[in-house]
mmCIF file of the N, C-alpha and C atoms, coordinates in Angstrom:
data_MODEL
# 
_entry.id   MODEL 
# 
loop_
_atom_site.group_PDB 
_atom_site.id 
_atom_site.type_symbol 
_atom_site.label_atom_id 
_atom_site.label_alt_id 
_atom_site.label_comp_id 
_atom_site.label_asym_id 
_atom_site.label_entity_id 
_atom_site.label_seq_id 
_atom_site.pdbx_PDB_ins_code 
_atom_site.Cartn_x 
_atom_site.Cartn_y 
_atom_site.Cartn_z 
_atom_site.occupancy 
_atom_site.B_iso_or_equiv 
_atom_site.pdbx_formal_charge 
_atom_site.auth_seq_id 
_atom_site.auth_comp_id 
_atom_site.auth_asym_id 
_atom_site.auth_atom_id 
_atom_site.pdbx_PDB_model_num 
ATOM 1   N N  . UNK A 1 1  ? -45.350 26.409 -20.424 1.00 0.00 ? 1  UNK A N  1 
ATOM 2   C CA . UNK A 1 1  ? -45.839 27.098 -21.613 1.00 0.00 ? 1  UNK A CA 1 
ATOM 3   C C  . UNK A 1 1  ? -44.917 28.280 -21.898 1.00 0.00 ? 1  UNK A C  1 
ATOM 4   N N  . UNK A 1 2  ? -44.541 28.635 -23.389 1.00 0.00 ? 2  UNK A N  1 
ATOM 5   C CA . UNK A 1 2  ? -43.537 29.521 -23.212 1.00 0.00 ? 2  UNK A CA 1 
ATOM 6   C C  . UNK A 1 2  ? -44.548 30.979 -23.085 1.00 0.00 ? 2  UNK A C  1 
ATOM 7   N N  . UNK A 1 3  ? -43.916 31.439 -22.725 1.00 0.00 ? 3  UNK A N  1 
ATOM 8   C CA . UNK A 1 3  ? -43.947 33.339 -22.969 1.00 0.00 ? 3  UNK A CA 1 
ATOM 9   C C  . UNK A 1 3  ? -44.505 33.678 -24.688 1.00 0.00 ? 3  UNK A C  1 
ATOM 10  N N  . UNK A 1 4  ? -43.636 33.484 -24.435 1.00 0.00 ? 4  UNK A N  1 
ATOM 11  C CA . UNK A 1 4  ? -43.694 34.406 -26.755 1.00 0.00 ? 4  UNK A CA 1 
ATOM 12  C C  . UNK A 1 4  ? -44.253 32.998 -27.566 1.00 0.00 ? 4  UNK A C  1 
ATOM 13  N N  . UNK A 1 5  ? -44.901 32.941 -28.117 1.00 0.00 ? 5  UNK A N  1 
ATOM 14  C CA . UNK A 1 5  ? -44.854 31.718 -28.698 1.00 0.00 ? 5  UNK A CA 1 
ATOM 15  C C  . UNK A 1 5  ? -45.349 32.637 -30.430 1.00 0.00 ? 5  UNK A C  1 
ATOM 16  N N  . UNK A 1 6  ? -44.600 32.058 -31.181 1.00 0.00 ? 6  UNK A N  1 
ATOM 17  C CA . UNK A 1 6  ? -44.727 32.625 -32.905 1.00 0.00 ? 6  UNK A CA 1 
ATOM 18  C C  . UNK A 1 6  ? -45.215 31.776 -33.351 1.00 0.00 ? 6  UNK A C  1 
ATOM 19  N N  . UNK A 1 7  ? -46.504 32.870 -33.774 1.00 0.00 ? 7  UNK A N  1 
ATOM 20  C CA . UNK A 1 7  ? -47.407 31.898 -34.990 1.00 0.00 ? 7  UNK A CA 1 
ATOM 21  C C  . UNK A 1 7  ? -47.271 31.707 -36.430 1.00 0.00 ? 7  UNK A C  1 
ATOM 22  N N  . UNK A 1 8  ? -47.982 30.601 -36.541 1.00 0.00 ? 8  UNK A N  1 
ATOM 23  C CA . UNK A 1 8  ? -47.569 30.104 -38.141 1.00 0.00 ? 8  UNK A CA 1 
ATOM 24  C C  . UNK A 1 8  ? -47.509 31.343 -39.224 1.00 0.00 ? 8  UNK A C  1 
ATOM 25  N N  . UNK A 1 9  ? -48.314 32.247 -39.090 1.00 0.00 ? 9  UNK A N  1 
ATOM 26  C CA . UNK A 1 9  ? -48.616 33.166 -39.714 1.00 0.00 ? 9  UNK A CA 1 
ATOM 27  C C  . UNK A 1 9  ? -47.423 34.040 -39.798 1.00 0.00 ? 9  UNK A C  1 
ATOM 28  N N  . UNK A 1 10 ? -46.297 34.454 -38.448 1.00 0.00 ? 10 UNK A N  1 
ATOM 29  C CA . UNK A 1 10 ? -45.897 35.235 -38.564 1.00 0.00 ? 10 UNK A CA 1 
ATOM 30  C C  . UNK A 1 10 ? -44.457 34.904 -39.748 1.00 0.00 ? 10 UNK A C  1 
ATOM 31  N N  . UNK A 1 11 ? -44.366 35.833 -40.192 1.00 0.00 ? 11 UNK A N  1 
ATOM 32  C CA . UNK A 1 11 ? -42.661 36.094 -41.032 1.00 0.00 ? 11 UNK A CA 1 
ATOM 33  C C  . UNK A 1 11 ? -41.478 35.516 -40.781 1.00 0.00 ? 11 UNK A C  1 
ATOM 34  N N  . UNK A 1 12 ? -40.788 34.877 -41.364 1.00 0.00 ? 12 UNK A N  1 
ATOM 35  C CA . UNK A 1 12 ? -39.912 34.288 -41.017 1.00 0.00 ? 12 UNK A CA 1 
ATOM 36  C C  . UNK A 1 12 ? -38.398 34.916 -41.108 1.00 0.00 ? 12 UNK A C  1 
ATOM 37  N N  . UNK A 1 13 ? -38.836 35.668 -41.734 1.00 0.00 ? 13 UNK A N  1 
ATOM 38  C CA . UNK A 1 13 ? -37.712 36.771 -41.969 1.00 0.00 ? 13 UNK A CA 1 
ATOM 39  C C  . UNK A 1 13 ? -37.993 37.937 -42.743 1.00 0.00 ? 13 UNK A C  1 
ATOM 40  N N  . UNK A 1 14 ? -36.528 38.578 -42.911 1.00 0.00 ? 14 UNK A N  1 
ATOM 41  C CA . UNK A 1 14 ? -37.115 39.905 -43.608 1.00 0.00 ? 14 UNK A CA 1 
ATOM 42  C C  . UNK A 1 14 ? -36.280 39.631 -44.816 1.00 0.00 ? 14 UNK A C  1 
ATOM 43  N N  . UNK A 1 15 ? -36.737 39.896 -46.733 1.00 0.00 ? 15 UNK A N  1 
ATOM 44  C CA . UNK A 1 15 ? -35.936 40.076 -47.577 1.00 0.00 ? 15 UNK A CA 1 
ATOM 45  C C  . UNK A 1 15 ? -34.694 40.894 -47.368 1.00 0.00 ? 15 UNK A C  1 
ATOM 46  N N  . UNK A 1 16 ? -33.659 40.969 -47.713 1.00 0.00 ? 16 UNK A N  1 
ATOM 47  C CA . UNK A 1 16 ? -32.400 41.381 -47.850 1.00 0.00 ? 16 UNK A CA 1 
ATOM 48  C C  . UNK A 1 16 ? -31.596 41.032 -46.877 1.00 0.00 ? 16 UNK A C  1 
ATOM 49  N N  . UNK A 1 17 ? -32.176 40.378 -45.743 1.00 0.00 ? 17 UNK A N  1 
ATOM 50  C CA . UNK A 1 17 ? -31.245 40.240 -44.423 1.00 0.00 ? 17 UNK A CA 1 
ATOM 51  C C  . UNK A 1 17 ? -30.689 39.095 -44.609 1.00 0.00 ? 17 UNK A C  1 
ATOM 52  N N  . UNK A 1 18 ? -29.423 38.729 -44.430 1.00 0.00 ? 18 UNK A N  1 
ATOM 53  C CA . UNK A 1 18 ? -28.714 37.393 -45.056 1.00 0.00 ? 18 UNK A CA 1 
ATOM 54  C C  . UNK A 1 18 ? -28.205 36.980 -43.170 1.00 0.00 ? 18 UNK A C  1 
ATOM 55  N N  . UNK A 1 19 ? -28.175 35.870 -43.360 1.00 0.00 ? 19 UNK A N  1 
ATOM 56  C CA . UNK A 1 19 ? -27.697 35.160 -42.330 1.00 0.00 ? 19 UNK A CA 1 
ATOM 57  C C  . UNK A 1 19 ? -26.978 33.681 -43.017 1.00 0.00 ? 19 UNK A C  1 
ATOM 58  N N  . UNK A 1 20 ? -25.708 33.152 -41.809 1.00 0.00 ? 20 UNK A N  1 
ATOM 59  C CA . UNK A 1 20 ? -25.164 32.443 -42.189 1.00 0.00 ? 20 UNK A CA 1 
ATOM 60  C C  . UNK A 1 20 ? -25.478 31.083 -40.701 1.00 0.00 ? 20 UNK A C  1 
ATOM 61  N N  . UNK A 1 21 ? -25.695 30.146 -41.102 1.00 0.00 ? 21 UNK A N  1 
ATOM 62  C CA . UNK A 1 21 ? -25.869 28.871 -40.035 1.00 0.00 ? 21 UNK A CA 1 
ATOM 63  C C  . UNK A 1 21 ? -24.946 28.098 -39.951 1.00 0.00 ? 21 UNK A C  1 
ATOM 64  N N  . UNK A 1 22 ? -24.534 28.340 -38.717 1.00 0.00 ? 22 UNK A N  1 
ATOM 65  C CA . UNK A 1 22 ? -23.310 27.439 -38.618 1.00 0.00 ? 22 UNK A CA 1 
ATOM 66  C C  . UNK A 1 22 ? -23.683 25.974 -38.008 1.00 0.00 ? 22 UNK A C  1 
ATOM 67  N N  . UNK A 1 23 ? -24.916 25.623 -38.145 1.00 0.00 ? 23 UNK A N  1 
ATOM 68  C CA . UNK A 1 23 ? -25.484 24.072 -37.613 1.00 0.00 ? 23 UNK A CA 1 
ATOM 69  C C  . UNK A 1 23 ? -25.177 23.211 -39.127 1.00 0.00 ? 23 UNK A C  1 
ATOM 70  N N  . UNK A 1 24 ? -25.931 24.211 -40.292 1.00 0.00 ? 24 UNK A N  1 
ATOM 71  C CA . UNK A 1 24 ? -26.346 23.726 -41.508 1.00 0.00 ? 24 UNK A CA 1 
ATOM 72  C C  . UNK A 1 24 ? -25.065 24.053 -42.505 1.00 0.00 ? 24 UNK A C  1 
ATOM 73  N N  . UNK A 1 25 ? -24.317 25.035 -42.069 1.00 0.00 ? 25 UNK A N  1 
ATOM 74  C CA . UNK A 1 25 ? -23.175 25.129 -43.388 1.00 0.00 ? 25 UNK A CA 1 
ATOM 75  C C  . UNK A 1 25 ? -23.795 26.028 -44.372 1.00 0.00 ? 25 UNK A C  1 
ATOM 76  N N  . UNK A 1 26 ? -24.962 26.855 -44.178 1.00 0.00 ? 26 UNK A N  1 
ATOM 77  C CA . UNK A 1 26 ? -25.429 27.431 -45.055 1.00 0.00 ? 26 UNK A CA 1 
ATOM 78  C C  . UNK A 1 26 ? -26.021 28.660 -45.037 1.00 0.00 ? 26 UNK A C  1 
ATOM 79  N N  . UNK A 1 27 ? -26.084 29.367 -45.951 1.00 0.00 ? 27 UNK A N  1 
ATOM 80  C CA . UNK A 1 27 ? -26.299 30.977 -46.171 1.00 0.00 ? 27 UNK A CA 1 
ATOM 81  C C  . UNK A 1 27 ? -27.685 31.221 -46.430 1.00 0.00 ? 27 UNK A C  1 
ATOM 82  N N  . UNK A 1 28 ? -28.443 32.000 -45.528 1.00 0.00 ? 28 UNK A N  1 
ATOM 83  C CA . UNK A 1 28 ? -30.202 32.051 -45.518 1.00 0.00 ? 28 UNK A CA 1 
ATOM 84  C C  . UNK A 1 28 ? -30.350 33.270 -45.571 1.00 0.00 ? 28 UNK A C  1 
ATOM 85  N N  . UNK A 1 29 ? -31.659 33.338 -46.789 1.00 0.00 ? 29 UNK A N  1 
ATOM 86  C CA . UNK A 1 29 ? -32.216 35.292 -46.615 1.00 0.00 ? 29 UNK A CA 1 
ATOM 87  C C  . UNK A 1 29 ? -33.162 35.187 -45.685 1.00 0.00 ? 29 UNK A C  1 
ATOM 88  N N  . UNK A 1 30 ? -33.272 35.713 -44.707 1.00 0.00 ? 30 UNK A N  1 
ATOM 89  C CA . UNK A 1 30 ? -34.194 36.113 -43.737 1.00 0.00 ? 30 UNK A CA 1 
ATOM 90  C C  . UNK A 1 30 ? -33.863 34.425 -42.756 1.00 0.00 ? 30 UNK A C  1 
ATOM 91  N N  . UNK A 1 31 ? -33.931 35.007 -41.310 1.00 0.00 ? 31 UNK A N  1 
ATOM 92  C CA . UNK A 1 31 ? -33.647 33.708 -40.780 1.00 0.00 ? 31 UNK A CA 1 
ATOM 93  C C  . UNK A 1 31 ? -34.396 32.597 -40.472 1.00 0.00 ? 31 UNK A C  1 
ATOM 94  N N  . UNK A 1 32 ? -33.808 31.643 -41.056 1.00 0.00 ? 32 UNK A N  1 
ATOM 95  C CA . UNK A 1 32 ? -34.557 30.343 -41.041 1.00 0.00 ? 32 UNK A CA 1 
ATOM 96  C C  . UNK A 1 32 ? -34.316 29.387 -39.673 1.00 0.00 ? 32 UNK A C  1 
ATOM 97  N N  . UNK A 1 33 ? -33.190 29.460 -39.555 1.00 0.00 ? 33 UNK A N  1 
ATOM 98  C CA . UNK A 1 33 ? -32.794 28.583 -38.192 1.00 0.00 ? 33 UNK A CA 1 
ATOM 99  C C  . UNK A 1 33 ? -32.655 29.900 -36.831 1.00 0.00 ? 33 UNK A C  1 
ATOM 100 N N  . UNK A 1 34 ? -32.958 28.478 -35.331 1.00 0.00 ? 34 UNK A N  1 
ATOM 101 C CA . UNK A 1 34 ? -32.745 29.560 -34.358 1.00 0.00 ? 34 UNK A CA 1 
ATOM 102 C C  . UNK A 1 34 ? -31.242 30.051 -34.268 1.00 0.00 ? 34 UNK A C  1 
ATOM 103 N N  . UNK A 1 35 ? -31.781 30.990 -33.655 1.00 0.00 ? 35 UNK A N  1 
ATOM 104 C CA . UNK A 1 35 ? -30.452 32.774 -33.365 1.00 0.00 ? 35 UNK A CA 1 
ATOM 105 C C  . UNK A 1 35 ? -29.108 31.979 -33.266 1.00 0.00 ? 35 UNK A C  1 
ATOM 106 N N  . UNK A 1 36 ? -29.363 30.898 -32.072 1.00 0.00 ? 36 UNK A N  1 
ATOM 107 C CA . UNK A 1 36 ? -28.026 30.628 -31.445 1.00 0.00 ? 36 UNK A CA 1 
ATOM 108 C C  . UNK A 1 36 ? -27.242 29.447 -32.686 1.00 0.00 ? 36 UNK A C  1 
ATOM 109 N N  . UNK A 1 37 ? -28.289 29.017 -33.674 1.00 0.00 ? 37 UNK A N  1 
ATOM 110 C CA . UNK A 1 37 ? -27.125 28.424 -34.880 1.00 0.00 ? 37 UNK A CA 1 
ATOM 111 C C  . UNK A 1 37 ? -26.666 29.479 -35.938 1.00 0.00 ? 37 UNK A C  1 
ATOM 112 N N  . UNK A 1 38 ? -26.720 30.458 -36.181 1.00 0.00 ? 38 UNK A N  1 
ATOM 113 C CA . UNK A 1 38 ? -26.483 31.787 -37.095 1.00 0.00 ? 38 UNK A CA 1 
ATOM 114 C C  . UNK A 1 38 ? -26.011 32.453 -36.332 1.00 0.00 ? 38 UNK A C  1 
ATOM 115 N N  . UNK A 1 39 ? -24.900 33.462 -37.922 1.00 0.00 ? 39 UNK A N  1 
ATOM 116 C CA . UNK A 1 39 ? -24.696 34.734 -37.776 1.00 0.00 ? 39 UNK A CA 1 
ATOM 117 C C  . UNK A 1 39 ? -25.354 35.514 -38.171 1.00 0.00 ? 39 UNK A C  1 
ATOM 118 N N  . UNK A 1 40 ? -25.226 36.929 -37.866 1.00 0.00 ? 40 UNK A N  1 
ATOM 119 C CA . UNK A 1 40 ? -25.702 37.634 -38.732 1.00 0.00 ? 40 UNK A CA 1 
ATOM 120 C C  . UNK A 1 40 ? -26.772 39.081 -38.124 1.00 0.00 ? 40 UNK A C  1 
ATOM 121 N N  . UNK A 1 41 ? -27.236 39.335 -38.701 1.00 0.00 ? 41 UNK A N  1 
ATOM 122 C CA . UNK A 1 41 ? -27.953 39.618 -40.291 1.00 0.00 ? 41 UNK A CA 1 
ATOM 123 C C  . UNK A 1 41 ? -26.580 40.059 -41.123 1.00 0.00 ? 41 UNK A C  1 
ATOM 124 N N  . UNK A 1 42 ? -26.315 40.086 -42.097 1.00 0.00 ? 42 UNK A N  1 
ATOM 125 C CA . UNK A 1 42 ? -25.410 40.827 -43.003 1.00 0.00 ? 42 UNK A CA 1 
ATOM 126 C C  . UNK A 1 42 ? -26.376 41.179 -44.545 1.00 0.00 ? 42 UNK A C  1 
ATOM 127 N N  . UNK A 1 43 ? -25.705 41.963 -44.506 1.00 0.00 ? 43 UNK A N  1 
ATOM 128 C CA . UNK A 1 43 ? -26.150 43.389 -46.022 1.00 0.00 ? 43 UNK A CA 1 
ATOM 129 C C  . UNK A 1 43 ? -26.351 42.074 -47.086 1.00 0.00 ? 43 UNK A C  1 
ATOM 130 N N  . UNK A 1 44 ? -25.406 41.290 -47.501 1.00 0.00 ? 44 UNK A N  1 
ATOM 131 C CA . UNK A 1 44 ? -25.936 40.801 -48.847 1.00 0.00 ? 44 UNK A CA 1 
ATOM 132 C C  . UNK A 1 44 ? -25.301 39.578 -48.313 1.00 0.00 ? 44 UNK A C  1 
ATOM 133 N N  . UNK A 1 45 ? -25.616 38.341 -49.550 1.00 0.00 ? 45 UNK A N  1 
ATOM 134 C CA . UNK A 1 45 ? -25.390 37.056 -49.380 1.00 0.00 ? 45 UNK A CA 1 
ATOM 135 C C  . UNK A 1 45 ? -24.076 36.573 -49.601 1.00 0.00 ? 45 UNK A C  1 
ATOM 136 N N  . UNK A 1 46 ? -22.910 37.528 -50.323 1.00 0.00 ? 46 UNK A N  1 
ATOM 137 C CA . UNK A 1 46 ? -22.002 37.679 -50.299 1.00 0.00 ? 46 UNK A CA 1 
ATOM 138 C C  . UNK A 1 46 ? -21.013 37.667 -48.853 1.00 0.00 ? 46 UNK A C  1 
ATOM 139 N N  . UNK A 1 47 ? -21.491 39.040 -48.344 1.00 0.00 ? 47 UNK A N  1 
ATOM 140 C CA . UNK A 1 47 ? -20.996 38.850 -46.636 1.00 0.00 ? 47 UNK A CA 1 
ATOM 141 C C  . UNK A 1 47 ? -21.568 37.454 -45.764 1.00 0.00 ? 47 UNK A C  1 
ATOM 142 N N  . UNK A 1 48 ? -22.915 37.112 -46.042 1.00 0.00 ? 48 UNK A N  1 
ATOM 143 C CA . UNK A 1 48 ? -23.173 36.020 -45.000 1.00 0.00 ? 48 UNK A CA 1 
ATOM 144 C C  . UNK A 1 48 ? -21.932 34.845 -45.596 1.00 0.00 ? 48 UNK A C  1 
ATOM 145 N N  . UNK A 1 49 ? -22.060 34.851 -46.657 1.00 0.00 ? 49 UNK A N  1 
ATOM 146 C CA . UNK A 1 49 ? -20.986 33.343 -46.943 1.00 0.00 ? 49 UNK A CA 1 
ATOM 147 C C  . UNK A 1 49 ? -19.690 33.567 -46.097 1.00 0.00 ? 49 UNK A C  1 
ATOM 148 N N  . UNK A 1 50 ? -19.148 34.817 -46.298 1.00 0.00 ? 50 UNK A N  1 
ATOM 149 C CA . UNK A 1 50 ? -17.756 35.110 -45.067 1.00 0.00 ? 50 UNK A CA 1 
ATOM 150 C C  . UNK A 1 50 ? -17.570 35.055 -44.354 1.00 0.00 ? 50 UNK A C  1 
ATOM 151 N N  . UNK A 1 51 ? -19.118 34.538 -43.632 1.00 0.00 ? 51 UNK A N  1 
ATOM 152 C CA . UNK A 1 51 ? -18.983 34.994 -42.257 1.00 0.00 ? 51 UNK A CA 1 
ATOM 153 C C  . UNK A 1 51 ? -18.197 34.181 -41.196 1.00 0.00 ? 51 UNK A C  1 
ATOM 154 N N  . UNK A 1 52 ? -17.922 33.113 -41.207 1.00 0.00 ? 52 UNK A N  1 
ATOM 155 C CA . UNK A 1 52 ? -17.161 32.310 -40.182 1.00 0.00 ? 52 UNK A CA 1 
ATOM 156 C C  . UNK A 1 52 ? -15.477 33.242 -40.560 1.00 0.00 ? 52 UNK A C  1 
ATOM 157 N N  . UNK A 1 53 ? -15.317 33.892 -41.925 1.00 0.00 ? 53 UNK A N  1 
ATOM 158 C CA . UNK A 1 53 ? -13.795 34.214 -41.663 1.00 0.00 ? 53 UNK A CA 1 
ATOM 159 C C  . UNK A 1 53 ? -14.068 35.681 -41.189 1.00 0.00 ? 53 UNK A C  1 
ATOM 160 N N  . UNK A 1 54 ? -15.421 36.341 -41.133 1.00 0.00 ? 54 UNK A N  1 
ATOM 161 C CA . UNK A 1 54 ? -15.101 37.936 -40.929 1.00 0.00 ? 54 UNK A CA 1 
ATOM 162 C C  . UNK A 1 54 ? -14.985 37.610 -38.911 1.00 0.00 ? 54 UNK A C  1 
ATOM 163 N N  . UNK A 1 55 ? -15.911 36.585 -38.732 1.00 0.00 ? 55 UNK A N  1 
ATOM 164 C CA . UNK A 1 55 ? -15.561 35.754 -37.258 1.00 0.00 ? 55 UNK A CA 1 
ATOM 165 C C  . UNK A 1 55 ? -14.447 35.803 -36.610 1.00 0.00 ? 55 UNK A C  1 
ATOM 166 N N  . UNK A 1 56 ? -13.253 34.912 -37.342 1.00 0.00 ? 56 UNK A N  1 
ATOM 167 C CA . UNK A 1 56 ? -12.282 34.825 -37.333 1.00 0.00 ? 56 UNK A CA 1 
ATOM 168 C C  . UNK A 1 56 ? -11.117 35.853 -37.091 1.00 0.00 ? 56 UNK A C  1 
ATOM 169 N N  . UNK A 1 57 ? -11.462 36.887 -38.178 1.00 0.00 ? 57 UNK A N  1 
ATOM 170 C CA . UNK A 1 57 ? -10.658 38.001 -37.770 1.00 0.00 ? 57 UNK A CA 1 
ATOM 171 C C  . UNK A 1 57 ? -11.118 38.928 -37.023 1.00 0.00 ? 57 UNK A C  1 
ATOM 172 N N  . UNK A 1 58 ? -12.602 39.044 -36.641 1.00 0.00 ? 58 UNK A N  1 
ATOM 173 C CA . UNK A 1 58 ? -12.909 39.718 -35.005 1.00 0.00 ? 58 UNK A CA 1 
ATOM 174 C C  . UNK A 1 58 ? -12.301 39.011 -33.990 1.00 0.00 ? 58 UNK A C  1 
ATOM 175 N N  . UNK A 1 59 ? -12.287 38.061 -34.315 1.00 0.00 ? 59 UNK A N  1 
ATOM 176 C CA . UNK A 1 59 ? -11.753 37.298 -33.010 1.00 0.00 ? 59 UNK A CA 1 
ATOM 177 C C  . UNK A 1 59 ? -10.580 37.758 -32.859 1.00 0.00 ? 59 UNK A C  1 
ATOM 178 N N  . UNK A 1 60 ? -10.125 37.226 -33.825 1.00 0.00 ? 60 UNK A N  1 
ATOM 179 C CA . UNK A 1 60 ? -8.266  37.662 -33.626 1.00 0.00 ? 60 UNK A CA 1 
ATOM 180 C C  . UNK A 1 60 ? -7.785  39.234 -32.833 1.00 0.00 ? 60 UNK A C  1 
ATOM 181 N N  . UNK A 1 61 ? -8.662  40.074 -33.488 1.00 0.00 ? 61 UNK A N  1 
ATOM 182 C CA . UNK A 1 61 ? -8.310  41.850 -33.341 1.00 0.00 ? 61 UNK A CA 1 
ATOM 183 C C  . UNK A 1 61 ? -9.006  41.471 -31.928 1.00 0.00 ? 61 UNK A C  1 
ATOM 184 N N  . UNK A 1 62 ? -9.747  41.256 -31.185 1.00 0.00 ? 62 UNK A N  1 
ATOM 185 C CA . UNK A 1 62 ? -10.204 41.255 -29.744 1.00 0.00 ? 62 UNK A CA 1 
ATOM 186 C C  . UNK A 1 62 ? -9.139  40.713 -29.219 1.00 0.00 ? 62 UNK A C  1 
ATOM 187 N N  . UNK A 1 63 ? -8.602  39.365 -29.488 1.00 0.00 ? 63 UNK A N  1 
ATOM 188 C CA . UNK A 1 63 ? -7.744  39.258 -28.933 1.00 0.00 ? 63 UNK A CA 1 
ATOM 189 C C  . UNK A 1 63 ? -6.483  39.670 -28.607 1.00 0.00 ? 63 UNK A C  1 
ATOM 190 N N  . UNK A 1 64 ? -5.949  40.590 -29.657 1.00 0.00 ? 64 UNK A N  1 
ATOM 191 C CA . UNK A 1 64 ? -4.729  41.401 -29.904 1.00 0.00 ? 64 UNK A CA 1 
ATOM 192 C C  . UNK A 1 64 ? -5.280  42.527 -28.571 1.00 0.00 ? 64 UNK A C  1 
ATOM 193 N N  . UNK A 1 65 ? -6.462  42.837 -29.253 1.00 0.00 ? 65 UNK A N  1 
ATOM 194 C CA . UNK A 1 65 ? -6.455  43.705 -27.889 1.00 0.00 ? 65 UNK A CA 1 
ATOM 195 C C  . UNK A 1 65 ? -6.615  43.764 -26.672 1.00 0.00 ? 65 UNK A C  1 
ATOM 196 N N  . UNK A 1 66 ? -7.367  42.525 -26.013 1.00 0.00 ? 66 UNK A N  1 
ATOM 197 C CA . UNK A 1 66 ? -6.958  42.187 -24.908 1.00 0.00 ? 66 UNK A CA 1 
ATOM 198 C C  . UNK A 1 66 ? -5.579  41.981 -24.268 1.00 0.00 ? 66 UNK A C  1 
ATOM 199 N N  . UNK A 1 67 ? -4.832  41.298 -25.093 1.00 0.00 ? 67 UNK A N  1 
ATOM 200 C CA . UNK A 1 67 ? -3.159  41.131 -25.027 1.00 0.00 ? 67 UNK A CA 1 
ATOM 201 C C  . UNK A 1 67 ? -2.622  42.883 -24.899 1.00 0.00 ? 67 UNK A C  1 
ATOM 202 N N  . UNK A 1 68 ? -2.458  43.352 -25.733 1.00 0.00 ? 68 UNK A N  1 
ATOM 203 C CA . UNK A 1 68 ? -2.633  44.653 -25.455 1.00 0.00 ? 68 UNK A CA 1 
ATOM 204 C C  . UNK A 1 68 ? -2.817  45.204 -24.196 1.00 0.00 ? 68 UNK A C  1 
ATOM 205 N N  . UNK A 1 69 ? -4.228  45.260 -23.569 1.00 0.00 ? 69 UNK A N  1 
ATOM 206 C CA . UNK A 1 69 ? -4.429  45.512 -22.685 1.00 0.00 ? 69 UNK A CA 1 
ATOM 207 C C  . UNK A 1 69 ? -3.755  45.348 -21.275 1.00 0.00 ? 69 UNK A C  1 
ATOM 208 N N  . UNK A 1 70 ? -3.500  43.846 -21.392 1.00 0.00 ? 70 UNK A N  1 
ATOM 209 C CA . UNK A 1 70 ? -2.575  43.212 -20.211 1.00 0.00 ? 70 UNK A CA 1 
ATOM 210 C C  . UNK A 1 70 ? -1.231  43.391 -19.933 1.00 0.00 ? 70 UNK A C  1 
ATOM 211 N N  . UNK A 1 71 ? -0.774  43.735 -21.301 1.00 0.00 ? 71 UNK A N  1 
ATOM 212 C CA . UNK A 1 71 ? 0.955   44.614 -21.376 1.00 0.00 ? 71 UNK A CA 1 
ATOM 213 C C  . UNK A 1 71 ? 0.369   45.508 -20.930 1.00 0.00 ? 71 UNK A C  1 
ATOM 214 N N  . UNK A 1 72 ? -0.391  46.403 -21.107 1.00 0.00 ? 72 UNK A N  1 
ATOM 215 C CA . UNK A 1 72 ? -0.304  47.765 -20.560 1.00 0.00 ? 72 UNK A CA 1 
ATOM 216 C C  . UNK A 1 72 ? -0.768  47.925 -18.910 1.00 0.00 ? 72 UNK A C  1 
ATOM 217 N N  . UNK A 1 73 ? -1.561  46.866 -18.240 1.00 0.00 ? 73 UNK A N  1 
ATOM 218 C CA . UNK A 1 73 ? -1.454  47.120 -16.921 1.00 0.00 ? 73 UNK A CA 1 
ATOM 219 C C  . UNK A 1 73 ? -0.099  46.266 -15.961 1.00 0.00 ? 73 UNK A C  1 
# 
């Protein structure tokens, strides 16, 4: 039996919070799918659509800086 279990009743999300699903290919206000298929929350529906490239270039800058890091020790 789980721990937490959410009832029908409760909210499924909150207005303005945008999330992006990377199971579905698609941009949701308030989250519809579980955590681990989405990004997010982001400010408007604008940013959730970006989100696999704002992804992309976190990724990249972490990685610069790890590289970084390893030149320097």
């Amino acid at each position: 039996m789980p721990i937490f279990r959410r009832k029908a009743t409760d909210p499924v999300g909150q207005p303005g919070e945008w999330y992006y699903c990377v199971r579905h290919h698609k941009v949701e206000e308030g989250p519809e799918c579980r955590a681990a298929d989405r990004l997010g929350p982001y400010a408007s529906r604008e940013e959730a659509a970006h989100a696999l490239e704002t992804a992309e270039k976190r990724n990249e800058a972490w990685d610069a800086q790890d590289r970084r890091a390893d030149d320097a020790d």
